[in-house]
matplotlib code that plots the C-alpha trace (Angstrom):
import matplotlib.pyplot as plt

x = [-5.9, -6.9, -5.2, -7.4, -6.4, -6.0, -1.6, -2.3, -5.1, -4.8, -7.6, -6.8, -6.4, -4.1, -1.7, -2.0, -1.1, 2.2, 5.6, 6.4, 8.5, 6.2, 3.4, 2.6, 3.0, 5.8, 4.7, 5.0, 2.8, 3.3, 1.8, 1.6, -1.4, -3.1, -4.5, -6.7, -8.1, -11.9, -11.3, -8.7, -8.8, -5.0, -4.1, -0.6, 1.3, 1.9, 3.5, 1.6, 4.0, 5.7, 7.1, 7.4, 3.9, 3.1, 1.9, 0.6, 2.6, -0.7, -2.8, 0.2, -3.4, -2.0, -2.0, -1.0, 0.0, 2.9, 2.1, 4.6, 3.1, 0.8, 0.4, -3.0, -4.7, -7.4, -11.1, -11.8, -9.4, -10.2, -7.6, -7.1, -3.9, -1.4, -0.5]
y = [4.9, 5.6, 3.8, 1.5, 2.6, 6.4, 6.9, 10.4, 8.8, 5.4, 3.6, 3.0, -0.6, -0.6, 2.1, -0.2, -3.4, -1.4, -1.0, 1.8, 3.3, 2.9, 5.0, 8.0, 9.5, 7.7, 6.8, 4.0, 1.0, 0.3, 2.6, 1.9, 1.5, 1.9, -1.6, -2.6, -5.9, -5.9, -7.2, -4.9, -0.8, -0.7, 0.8, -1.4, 0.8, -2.1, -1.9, -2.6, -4.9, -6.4, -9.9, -11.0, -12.3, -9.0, -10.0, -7.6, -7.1, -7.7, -10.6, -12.3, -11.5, -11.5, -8.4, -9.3, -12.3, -12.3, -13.3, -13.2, -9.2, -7.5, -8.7, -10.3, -9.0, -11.5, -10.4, -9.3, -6.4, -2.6, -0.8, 3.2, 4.5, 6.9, 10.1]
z = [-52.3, -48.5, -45.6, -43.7, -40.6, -39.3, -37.8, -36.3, -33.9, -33.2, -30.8, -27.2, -27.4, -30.4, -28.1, -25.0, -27.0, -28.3, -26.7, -24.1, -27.1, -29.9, -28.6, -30.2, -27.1, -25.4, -21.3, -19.2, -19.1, -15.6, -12.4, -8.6, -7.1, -3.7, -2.7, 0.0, 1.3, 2.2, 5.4, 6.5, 6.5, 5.6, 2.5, 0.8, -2.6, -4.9, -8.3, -11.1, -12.6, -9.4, -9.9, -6.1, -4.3, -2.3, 1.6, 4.1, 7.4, 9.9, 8.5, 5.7, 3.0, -0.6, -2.2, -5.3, -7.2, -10.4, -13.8, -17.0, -17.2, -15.0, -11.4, -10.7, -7.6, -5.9, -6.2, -2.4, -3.4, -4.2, -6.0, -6.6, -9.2, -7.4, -9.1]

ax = plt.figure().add_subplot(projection="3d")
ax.plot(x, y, z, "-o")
ax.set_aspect("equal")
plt.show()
């Protein structure tokens, strides 16, 4: 009897849905990111996962706004991973 499901290569949304430890390939879920507001040409590093409300110095914009997981970041936002 076949499994219904393939272990050795699992789909990229079943890996992203599982634990930081129960990847195949154990890695982080969280990153920092490069963030900046349309109206502004500074670039803010935010966290991925940060759980205070991120301001920038200049203008007090939000950057970034918490939620139980991820943080939220408003829609006039562009955002670019850091490696």
């Amino acid at each position: 009897m076949p499994l219904v499901k393939d272990l050795l290569y699992p789909s990229l949304e079943e890996e992203k849905r599982k634990h930081k430890k129960k990847h195949l390939v154990q890695s982080l879920n969280s990153s920092f990111m490069d963030v900046k507001y349309l109206g502004c040409y500074k670039i803010t590093p935010v966290f991925s996962h940060a759980q205070t409300v991120v301001l920038r110095v200049g203008c007090s914009t939000v950057r970034c706004q918490p939620t139980g997981g991820k943080a939220r970041l408003p829609l006039t936002t562009t955002q670019e991973l850091l490696s």
